[in-house]
C-alpha positions as CSV (number, residue, x, y, z in Angstrom):
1,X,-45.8,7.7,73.5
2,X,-47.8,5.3,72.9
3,X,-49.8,2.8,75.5
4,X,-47.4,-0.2,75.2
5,X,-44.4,2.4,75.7
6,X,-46.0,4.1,78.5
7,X,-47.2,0.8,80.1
8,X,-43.4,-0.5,80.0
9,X,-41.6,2.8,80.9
10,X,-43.8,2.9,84.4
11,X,-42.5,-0.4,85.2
12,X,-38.8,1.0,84.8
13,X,-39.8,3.8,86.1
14,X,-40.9,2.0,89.4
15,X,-38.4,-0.6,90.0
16,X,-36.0,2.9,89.9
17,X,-37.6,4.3,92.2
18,X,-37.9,1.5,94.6
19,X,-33.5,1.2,94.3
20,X,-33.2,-1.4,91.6
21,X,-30.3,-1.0,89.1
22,X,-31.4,-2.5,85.6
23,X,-29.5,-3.8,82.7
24,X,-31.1,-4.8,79.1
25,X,-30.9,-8.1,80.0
26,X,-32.7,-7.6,83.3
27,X,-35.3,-6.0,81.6
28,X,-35.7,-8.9,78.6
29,X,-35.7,-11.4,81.7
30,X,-38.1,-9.5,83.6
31,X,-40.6,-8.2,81.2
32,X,-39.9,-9.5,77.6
33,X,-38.6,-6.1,76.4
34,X,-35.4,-5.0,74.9
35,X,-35.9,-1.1,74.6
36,X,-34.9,-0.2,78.1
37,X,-32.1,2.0,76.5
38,X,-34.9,3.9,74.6
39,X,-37.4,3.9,77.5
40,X,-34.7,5.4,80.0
41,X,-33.4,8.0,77.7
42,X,-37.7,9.3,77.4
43,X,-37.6,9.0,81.1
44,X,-34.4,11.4,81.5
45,X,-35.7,13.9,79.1
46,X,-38.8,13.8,81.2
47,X,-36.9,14.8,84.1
48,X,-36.2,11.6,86.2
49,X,-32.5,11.8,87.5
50,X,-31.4,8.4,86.1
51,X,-27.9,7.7,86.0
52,X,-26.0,4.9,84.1
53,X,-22.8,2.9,85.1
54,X,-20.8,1.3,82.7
55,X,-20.2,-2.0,84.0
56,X,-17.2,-4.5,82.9
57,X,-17.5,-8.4,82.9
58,X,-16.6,-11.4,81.3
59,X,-14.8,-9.1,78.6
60,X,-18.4,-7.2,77.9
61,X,-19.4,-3.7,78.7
62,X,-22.6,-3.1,79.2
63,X,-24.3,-0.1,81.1
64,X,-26.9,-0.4,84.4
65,X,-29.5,2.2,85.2
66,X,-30.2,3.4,88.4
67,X,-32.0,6.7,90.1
68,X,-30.1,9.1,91.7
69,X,-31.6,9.8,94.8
């Protein structure tokens, strides 16, 4: 992985942990990035229990991360 992966994927990795559910969009409005799809799929294989929920709105689906704790 490299440094500008890793770098990003702790930052998911932390708001996670600390209870925060994330979408793509929260993660392009938070940080500038638009792999958090990519980054939380290397963090499952990894090990982390992260769940996703499929949410509904506005006539869009769209899925939210969050850990199972």
């Amino acid at each position: 992985m490299k440094s500008a992966k890793k770098s990003f994927s702790k930052m998911i990795l932390a708001a996670l942990k600390r209870g925060e559910r994330l979408t793509v969009r929260d993660a392009f409005l938070r940080w500038g990035h638009m792999t958090l799809t990519q980054r939380v799929s290397e963090l499952k294989k990894a090990g982390y229990n992260i769940k996703v929920e499929m949410i509904r709105a506005d006539g869009t689906t769209f899925a939210r991360y969050y850990m199972a704790i």
